[in-house]
PyMOL commands that place a pseudoatom at each C-alpha (Angstrom):
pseudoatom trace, name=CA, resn=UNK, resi=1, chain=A, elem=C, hetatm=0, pos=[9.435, -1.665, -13.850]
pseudoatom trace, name=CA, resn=UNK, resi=2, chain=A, elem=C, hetatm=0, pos=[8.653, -4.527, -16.471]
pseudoatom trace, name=CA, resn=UNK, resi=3, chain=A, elem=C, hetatm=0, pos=[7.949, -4.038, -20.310]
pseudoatom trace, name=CA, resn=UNK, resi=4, chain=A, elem=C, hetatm=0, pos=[4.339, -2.911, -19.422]
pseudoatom trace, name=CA, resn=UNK, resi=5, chain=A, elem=C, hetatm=0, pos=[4.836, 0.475, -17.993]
pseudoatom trace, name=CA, resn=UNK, resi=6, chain=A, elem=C, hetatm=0, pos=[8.009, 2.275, -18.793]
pseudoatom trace, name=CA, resn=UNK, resi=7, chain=A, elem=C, hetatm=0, pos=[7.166, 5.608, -17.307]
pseudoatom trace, name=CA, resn=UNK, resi=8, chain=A, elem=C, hetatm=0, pos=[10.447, 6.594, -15.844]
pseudoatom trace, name=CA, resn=UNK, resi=9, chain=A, elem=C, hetatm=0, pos=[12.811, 5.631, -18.624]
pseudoatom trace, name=CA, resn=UNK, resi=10, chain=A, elem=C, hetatm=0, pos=[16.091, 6.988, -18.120]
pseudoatom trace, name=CA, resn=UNK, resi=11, chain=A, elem=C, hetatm=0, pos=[17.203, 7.070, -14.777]
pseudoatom trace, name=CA, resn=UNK, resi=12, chain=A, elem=C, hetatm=0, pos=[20.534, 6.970, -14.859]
pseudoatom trace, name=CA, resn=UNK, resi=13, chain=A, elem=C, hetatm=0, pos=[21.926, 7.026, -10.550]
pseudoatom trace, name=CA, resn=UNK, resi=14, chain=A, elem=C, hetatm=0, pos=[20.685, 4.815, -7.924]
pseudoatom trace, name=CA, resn=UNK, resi=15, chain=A, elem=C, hetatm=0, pos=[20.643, 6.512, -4.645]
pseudoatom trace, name=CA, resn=UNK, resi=16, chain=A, elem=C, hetatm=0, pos=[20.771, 4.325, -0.553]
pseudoatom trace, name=CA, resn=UNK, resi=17, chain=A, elem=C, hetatm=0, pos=[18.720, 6.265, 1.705]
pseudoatom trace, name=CA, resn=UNK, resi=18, chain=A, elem=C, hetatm=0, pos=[18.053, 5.118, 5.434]
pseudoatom trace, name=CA, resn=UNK, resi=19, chain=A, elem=C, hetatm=0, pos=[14.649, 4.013, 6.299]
pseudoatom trace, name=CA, resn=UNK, resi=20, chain=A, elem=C, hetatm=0, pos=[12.498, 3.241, 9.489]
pseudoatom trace, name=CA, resn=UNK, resi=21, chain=A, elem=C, hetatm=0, pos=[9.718, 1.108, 10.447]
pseudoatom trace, name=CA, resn=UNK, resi=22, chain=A, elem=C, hetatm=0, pos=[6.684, 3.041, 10.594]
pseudoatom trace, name=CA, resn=UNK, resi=23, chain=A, elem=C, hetatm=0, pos=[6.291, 0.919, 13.730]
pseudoatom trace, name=CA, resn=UNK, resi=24, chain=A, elem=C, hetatm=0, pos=[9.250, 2.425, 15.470]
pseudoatom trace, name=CA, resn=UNK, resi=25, chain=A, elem=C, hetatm=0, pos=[8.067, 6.250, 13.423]
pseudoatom trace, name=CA, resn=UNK, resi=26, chain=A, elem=C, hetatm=0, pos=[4.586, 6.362, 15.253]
pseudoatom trace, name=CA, resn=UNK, resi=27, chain=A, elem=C, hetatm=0, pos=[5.538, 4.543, 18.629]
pseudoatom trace, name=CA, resn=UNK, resi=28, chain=A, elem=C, hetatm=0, pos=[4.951, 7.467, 20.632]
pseudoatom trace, name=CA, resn=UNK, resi=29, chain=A, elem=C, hetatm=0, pos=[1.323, 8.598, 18.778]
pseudoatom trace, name=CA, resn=UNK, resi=30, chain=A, elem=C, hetatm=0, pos=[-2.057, 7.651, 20.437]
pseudoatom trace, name=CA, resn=UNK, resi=31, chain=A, elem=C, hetatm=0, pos=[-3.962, 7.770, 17.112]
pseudoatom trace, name=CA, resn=UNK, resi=32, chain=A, elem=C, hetatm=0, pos=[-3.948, 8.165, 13.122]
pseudoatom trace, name=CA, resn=UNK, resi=33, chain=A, elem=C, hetatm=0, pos=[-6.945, 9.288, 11.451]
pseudoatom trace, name=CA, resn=UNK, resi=34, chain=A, elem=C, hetatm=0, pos=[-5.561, 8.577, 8.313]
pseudoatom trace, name=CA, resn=UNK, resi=35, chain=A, elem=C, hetatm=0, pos=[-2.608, 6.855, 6.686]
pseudoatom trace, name=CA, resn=UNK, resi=36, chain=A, elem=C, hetatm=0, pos=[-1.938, 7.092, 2.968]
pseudoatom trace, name=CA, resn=UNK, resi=37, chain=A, elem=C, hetatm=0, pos=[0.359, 4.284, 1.462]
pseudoatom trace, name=CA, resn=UNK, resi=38, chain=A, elem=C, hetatm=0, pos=[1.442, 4.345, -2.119]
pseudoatom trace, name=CA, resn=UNK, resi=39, chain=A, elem=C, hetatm=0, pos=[4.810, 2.651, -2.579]
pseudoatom trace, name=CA, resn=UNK, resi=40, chain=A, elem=C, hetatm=0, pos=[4.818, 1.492, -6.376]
pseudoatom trace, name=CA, resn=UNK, resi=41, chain=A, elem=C, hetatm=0, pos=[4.330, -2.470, -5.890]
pseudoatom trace, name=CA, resn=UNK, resi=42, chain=A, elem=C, hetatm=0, pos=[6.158, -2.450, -2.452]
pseudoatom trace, name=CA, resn=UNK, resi=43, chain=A, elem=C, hetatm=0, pos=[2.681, -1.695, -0.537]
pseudoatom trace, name=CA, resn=UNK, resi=44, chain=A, elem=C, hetatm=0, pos=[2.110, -5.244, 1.318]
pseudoatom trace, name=CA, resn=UNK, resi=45, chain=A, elem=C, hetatm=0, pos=[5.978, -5.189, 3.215]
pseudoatom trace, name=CA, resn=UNK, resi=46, chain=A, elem=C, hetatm=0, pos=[4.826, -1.425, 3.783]
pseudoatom trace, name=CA, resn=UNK, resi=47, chain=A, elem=C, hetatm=0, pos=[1.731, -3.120, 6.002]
pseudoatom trace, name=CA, resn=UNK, resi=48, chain=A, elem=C, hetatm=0, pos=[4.187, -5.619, 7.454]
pseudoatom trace, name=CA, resn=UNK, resi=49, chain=A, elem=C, hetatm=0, pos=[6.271, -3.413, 8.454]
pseudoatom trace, name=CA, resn=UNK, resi=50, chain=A, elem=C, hetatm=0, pos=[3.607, -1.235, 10.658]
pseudoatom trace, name=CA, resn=UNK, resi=51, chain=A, elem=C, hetatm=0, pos=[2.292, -4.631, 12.157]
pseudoatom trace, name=CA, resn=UNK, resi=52, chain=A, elem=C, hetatm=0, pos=[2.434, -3.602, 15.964]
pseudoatom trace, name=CA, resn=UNK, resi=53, chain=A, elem=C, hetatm=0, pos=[1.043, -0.232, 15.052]
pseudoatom trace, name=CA, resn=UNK, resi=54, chain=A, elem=C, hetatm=0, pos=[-1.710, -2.277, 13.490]
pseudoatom trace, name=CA, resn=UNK, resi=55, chain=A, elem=C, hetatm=0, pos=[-2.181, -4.548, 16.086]
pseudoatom trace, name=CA, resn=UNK, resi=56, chain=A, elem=C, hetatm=0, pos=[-2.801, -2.029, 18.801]
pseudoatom trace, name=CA, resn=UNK, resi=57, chain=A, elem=C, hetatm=0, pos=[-6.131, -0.378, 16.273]
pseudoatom trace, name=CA, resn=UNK, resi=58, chain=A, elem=C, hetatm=0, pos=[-3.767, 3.273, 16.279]
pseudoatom trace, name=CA, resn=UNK, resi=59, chain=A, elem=C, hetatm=0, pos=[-5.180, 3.487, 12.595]
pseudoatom trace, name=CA, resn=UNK, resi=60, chain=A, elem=C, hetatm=0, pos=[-8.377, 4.539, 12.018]
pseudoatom trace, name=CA, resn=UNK, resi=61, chain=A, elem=C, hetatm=0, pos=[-8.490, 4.677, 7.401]
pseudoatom trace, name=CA, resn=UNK, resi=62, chain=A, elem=C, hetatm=0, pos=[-5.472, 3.267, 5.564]
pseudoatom trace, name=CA, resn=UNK, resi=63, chain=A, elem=C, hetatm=0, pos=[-5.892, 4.468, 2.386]
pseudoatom trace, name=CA, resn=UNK, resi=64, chain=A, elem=C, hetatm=0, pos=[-4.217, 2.449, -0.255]
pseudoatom trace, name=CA, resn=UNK, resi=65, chain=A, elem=C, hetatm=0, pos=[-3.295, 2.053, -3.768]
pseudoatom trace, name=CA, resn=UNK, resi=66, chain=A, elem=C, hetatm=0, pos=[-4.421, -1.470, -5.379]
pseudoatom trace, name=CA, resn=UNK, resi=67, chain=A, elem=C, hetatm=0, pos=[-2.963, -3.047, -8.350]
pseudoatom trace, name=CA, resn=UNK, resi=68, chain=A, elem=C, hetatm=0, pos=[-4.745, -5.273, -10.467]
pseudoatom trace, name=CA, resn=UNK, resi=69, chain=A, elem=C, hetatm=0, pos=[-1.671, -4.967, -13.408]
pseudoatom trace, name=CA, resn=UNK, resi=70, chain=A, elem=C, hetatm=0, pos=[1.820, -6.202, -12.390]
pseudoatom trace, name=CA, resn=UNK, resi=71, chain=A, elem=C, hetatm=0, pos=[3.809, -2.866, -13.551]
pseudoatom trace, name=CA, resn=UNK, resi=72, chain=A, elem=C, hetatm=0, pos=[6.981, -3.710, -11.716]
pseudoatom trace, name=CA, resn=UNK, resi=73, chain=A, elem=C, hetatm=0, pos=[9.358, -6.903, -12.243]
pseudoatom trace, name=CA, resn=UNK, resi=74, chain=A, elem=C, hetatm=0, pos=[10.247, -7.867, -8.764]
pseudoatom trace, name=CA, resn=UNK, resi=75, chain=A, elem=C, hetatm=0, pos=[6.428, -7.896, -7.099]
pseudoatom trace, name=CA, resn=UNK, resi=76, chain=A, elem=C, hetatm=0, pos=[4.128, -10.261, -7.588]
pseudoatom trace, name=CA, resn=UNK, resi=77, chain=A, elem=C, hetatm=0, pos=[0.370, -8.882, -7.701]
pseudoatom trace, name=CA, resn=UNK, resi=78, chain=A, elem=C, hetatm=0, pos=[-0.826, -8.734, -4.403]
pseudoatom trace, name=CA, resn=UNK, resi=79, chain=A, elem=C, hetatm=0, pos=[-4.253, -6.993, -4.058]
pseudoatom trace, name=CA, resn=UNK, resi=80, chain=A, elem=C, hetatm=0, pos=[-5.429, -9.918, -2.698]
pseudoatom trace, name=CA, resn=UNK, resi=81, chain=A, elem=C, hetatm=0, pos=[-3.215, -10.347, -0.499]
pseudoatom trace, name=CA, resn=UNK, resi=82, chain=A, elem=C, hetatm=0, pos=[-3.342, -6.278, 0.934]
pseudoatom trace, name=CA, resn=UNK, resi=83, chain=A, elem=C, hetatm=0, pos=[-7.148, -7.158, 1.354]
pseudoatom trace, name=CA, resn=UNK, resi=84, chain=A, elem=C, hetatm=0, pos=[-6.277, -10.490, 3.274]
pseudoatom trace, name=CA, resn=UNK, resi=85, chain=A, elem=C, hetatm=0, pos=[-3.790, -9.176, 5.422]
pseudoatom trace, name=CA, resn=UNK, resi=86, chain=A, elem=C, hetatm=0, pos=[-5.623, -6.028, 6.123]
pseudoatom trace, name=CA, resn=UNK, resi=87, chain=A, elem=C, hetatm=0, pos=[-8.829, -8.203, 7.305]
pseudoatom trace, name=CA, resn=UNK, resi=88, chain=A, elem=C, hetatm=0, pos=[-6.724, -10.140, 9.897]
pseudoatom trace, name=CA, resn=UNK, resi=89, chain=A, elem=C, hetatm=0, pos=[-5.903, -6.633, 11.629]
pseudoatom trace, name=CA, resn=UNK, resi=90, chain=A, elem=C, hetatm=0, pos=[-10.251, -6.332, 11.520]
pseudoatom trace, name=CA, resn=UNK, resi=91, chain=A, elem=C, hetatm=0, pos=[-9.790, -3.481, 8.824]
pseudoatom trace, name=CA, resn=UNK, resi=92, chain=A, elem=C, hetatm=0, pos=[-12.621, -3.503, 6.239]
pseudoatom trace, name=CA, resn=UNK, resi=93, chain=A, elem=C, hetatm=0, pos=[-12.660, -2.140, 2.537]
pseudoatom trace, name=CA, resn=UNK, resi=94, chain=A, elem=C, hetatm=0, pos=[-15.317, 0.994, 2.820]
pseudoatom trace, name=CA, resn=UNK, resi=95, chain=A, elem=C, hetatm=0, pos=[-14.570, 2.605, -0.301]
pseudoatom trace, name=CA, resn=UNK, resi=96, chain=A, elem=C, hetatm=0, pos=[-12.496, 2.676, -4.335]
pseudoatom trace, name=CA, resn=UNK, resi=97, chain=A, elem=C, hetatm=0, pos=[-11.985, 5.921, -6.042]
pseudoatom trace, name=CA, resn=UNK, resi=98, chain=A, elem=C, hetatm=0, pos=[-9.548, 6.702, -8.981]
pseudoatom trace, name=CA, resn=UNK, resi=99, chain=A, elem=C, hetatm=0, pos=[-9.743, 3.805, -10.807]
pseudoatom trace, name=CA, resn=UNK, resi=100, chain=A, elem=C, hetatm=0, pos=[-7.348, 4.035, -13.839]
pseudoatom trace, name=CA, resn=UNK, resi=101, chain=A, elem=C, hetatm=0, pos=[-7.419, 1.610, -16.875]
pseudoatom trace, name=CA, resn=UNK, resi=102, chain=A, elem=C, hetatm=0, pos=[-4.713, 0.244, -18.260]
pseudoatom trace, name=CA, resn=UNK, resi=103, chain=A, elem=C, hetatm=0, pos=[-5.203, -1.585, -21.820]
pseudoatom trace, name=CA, resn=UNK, resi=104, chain=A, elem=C, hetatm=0, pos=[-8.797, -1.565, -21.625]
pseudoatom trace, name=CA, resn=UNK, resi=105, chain=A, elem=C, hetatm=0, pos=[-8.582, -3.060, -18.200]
pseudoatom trace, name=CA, resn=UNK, resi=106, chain=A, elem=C, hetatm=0, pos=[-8.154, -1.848, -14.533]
pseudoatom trace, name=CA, resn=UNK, resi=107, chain=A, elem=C, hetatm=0, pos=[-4.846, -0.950, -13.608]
pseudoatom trace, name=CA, resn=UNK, resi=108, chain=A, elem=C, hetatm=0, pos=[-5.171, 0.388, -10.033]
pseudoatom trace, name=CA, resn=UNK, resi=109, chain=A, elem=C, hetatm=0, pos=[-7.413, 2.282, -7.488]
pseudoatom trace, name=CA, resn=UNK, resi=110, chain=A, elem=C, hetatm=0, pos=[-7.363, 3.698, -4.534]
pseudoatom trace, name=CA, resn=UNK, resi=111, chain=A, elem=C, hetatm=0, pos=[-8.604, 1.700, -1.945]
pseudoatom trace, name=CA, resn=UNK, resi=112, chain=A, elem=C, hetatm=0, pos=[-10.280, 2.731, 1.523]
pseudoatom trace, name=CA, resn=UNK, resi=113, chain=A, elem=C, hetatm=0, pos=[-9.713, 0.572, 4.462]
pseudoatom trace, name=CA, resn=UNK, resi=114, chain=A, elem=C, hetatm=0, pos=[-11.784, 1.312, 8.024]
pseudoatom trace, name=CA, resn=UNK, resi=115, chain=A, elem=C, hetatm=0, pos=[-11.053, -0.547, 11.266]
pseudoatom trace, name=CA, resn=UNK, resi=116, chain=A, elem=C, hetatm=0, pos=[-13.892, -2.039, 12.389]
pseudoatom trace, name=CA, resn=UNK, resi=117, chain=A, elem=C, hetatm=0, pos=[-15.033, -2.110, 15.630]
for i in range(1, 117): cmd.bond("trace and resi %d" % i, "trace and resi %d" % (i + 1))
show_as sticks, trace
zoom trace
């Protein structure tokens, strides 16, 4: 987190954990109604790393949470670049709810993202 937003001061023990592709999680489902993505900055590699899973339209709503504020140090601001890479896989923003203000500005929303037809 950068000198903006400092909510979880004091943590004190890093922790590894093993992770998987969400590509190589859903290979074996037919279809998601709805996939919820909130990853604190890391969003965008999130969506890269479900690419095959987007390219065969398995997703019907990916709902996910844009930032307008860079809160963390190591991720650039990419809400534009969600909504670009998201349109090349023919998924359209439908819908923004929970906007929160940061600083008399807006700090993030939810975003709703349909595949079109």
């Amino acid at each position: 987190m950068n000198k903006n937003f400092q909510s979880l001061g004091g943590i004190n023990k890093k922790y590894y954990v093993n992770f998987y592709r969400l590509d190589y999680i859903l290979k074996k489902v037919s279809c998601v109604d709805l996939c919820k993505i909130d990853a604190q900055g890391e969003d965008l590699n999130i969506l890269k790393g479900m690419s095959l899973i987007l390219k065969k339209r398995l997703i019907k709503i990916i709902k996910i949470e844009l930032s307008f504020i860079n809160f963390y140090e190591k991720n650039d601001l990419n809400y534009l670049d969600i909504i670009n890479f998201l349109s090349v896989y023919k998924y359209k923003l439908i819908n923004i709810s929970k906007i929160k203000y940061f600083k008399n500005q807006i700090g993030f929303c939810d975003a709703y993202f349909e595949l079109s037809e």
